[in-house]
C-alpha positions in Angstrom: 1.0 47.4 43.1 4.5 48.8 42.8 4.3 52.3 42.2 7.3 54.6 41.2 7.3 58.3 40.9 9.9 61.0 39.6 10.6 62.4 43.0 13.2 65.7 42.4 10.5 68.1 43.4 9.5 66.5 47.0 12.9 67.0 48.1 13.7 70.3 46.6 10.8 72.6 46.1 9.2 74.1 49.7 5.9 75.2 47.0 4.0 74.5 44.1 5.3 71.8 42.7 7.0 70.7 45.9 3.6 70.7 47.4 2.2 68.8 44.9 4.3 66.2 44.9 4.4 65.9 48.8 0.7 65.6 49.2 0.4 63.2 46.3 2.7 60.2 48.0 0.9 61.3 51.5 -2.6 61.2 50.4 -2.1 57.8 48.4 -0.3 55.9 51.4 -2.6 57.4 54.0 -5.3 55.4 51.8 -3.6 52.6 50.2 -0.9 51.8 52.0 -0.8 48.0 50.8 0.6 49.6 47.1 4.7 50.6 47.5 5.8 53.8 46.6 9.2 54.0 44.9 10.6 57.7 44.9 13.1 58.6 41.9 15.0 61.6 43.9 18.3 62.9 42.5 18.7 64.3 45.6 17.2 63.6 49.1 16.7 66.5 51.7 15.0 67.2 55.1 12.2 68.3 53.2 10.3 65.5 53.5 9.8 62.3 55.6 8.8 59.1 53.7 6.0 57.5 54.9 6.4 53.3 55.5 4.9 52.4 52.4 7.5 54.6 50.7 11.0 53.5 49.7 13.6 55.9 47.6 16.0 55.1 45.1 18.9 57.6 44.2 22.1 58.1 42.0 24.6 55.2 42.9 27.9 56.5 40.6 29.7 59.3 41.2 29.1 60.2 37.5 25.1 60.4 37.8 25.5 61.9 41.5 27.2 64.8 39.5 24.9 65.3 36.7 21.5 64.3 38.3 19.1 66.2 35.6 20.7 63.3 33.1 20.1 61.1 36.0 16.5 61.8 36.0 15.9 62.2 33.1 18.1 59.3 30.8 19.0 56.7 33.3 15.7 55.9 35.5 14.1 54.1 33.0 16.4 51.6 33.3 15.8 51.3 37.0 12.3 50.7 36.4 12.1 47.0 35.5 14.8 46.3 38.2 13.2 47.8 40.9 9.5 46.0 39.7 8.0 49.1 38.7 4.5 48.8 37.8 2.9 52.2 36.7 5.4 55.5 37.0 4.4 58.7 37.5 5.7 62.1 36.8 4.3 64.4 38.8 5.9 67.3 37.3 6.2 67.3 33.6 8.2 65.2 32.8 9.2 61.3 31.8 11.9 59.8 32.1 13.5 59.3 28.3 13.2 55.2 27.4 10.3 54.8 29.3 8.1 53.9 26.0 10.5 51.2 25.6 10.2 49.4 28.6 6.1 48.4 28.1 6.2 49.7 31.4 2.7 52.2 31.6 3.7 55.6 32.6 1.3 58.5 33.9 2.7 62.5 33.5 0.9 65.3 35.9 1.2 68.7 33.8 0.6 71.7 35.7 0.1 74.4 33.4 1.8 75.7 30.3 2.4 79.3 31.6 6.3 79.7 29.6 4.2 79.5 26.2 1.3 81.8 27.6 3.3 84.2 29.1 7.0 83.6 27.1 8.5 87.6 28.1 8.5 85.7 31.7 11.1 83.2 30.5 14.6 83.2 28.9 14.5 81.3 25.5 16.6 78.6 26.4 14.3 77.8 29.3 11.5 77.6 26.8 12.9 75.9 24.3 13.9 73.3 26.5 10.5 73.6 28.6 9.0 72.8 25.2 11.0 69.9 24.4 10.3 67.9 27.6 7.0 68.9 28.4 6.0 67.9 24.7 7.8 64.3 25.0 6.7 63.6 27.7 3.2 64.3 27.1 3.9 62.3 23.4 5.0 59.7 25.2 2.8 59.0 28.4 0.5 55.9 28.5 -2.3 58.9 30.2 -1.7 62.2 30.9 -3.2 64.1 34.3 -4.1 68.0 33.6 -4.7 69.6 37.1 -7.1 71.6 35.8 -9.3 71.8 33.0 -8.0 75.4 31.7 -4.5 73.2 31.6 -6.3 69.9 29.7 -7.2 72.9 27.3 -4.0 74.2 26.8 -2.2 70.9 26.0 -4.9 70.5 23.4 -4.1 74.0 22.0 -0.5 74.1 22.6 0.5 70.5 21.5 -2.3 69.1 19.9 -2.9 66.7 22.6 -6.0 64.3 22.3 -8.5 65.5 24.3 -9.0 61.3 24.9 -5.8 61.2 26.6 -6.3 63.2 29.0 -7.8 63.0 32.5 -8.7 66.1 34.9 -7.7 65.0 38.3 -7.8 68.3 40.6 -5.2 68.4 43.7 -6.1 68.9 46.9 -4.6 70.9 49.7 -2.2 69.3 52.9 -4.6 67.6 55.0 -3.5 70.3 57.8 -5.3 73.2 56.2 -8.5 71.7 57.5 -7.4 71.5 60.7 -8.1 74.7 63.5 -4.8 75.9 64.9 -5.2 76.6 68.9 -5.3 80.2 70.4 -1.7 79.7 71.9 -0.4 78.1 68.1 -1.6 82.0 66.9 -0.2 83.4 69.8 3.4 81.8 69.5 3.5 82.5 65.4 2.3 86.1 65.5 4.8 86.9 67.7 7.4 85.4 65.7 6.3 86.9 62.9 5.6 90.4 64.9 1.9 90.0 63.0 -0.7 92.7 64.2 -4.3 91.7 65.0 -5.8 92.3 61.5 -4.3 92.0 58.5 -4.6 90.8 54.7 -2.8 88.0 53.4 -1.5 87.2 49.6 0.3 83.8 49.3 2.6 82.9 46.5 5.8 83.4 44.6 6.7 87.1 44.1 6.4 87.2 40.3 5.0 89.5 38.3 2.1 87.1 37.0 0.8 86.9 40.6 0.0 90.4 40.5 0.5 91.3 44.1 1.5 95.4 42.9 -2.7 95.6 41.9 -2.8 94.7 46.2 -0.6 97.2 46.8 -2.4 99.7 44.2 -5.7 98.6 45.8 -4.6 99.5 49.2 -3.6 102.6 48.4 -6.7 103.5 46.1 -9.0 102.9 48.4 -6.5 104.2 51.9 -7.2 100.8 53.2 -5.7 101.3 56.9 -5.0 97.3 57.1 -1.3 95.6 56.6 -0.9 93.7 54.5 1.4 90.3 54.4 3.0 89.2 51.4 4.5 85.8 51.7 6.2 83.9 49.1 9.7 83.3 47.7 10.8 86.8 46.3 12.0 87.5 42.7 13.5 90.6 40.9 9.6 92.0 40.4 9.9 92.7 44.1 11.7 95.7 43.3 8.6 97.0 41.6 6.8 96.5 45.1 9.3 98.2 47.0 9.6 101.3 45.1 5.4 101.7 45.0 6.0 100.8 49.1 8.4 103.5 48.9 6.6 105.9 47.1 3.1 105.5 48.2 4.9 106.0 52.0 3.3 102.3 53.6 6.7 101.0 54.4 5.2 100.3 57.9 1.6 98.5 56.6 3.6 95.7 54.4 5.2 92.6 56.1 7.0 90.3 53.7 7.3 86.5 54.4 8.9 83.1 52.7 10.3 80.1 53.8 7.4 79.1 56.8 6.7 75.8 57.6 3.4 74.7 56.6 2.4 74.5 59.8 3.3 78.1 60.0 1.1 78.7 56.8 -1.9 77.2 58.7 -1.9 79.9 61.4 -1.5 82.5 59.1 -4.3 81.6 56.8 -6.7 81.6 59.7 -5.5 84.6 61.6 -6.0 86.6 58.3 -9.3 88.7 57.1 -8.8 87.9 53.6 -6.5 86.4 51.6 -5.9 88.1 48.2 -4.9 86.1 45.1 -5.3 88.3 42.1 -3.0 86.2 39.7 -3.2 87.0 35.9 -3.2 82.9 35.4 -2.8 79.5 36.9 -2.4 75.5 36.6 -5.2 75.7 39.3 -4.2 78.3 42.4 -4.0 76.0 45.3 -3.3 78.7 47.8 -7.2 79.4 46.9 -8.0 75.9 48.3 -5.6 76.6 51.0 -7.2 79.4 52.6 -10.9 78.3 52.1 -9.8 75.1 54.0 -8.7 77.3 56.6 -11.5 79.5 57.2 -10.3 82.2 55.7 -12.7 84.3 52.9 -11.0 84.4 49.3 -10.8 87.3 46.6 -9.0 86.2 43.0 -9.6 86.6 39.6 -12.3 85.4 37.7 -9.7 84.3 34.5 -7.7 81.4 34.2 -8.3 78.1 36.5 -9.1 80.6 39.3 -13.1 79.9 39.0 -12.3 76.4 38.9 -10.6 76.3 42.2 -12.7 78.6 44.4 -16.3 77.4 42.8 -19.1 79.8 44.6 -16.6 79.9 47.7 -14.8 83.4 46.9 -15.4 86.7 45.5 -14.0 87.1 42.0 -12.6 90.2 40.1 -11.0 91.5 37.5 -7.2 91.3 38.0 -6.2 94.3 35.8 -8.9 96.5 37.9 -7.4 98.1 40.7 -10.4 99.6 42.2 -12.6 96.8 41.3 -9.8 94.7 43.9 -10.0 98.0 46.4 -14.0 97.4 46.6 -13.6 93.7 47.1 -11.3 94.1 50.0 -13.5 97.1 51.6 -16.6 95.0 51.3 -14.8 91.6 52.7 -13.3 93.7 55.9 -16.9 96.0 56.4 -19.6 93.4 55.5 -19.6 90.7 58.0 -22.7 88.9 56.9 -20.8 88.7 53.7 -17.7 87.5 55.0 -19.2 84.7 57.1 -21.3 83.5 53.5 -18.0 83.4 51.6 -16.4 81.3 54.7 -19.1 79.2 54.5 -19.5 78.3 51.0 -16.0 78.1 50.8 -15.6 75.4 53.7 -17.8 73.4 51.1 -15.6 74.1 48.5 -12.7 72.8 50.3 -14.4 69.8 50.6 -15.2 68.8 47.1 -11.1 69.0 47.0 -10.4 66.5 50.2 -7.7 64.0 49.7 -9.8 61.2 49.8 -11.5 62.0 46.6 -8.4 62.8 45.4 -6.7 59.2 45.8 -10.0 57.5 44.9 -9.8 59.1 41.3 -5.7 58.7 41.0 -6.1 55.3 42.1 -9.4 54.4 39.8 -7.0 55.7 37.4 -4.2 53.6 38.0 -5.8 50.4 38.0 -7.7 51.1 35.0 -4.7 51.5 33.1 -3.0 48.5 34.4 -5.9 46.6 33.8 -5.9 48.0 30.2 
């Protein structure tokens, strides 16, 4: 089976979506490599290395070279047919435009719907055009893939998607995070991170909606004496962490982070005592999946995906409750016996997420649908 896939995010985002992507085309050639995978990339980086079931296609004119979001989106359904295409798949949001056209049966993976949950988080134009595509697409897709259940329910709600249409198909984590990093692996990334023997971890895009100020306000409610590492790719709302930093006088118990390899990540995850994820809401919250892959014990919200994703591996609270997240973190770093439990059972959890139930049920789907 000839497989393509709308590839802009494997070569240009280093999270998320990026992540996504990446570990969809590694996880289905790991287990099917007889199937070829065609990448659609506007643009090709060092971000990722194909595997050799993998084969890229980009923009040939100097015209679609210099606008490659029309590219992408108005001129790869045309390559489809060309290149034997059998089923496409966007695996972020989108379609191609013409695709309906081509009898060609086309798959779209939407992540969440966060600009119409949250719309004070996004210009209007981005929304408006957010809308637009997201909406297509989904109107247009032979079967749509919702990451999570809480995101199956909101294209139901939003768009007035059928529920029929629809398929729950949970991601998993980079194989890697399963994995134990060696002693000297620590060694060599704590120094090069200057990383102290204990500390707290929160992973994921400085942004308001990820809530990491509660950490902060947590810390300092409850004069937790740990540091705490924020890593992730900084916004404006890190201004509103650095004047509480400022103010509270922790400047020297707060590290921040971005741009580490995932390799990097690993280490991290399982040097930490906790990792912290008190986001208001999520797709699904696969740093959650991370760090219980890694060994290391979870607190996030009980709203949102968030339940979905850590199952009875992680200690859930109430993002808006600052000292409901201080007593969390005080009982995670005092209670051992409960530490080791929530490692534990959320080892299993990790497991329910491993990529080769994840290919089974993207593949079961795929041939169903061509079979239809």
């Amino acid at each position: 089976m000839n497989i393509g896939f709308e590839a802009k995010r494997i070569f240009q985002n280093r999270s998320g979506l990026g992540n996504y992507s990446r570990n969809t085309i590694n996880l289905l050639s790991s287990y099917y490599p007889e199937n070829k995978y065609i990448l659609f990339a506007p643009k090709v980086t060092d971000l990722y290395t194909i595997p050799d079931s993998a084969k890229i296609i980009t923009p040939k004119s100097l015209f679609s070279q210099f606008f490659k979001s029309f590219w992408r989106l108005h001129q790869v359904a045309k390559l489809l047919s060309k290149n034997n295409v059998d089923i496409f798949h966007g695996l972020s949001h989108s379609l191609p435009y013409g695709i309906e056209k081509t009898g060609i049966v086309s798959v779209v993976t939407m992540h969440d719907l966060i600009f119409l949950r949250y719309p004070q988080y996004y210009k209007k134009i981005d929304r408006n055009m957010y809308k637009s595509i997201y909406l297509s697409s989904c109107q247009r897709a032979t079967k749509i893939i919702a990451i999570s259940n809480q995101t199956k329910s909101d294209l139901i709600n939003y768009f007035g998607i059928d529920p029929g249409k629809i398929s729950v198909i949970y991601q998993s984590c980079d194989h890697r995070f399963y994995d134990r990093v060696s002693e000297e692996q620590k060694s060599s990334i704590r120094l090069k991170f200057k990383l102290p023997a204990k500390f707290i971890l929160s992973v994921g895009t400085i942004e308001q909606r990820k809530n990491q100020l509660s950490i902060l306000r947590a810390l300092a409610t409850g004069n937790i004496d740990t540091t705490l590492v924020i890593l992730g790719r900084p916004t404006e709302y890190i201004d509103q962490l650095n004047k509480f930093i400022l103010e509270s006088g922790i400047q020297k118990k707060v590290i921040f982070l971005h741009d580490t390899t995932t390799d990097e990540l690993q280490g991290i995850y399982q040097m930490a005592e906790i990792m912290v994820y008190p986001s208001f809401f999520e797709g699904f919250g696969l740093p959650v999946l991370e760090a219980q892959a890694s060994g290391c014990p979870v607190i996030t919200s009980n709203i949102s995906s968030l339940p979905e994703a850590g199952g009875e591996g992680a200690f859930y609270i109430n993002p808006a409750d600052i000292l409901e997240i201080s007593h969390a973190i005080i009982n995670l770093l005092t209670d051992s016996k409960m530490r080791d439990s929530l490692i534990k059972k959320g080892n299993a959890n990790a497991e329910l997420f491993s990529e080769k139930l994840v290919a089974e049920r993207l593949m079961n789907l795929y041939n169903g649908l061509k079979q239809s």
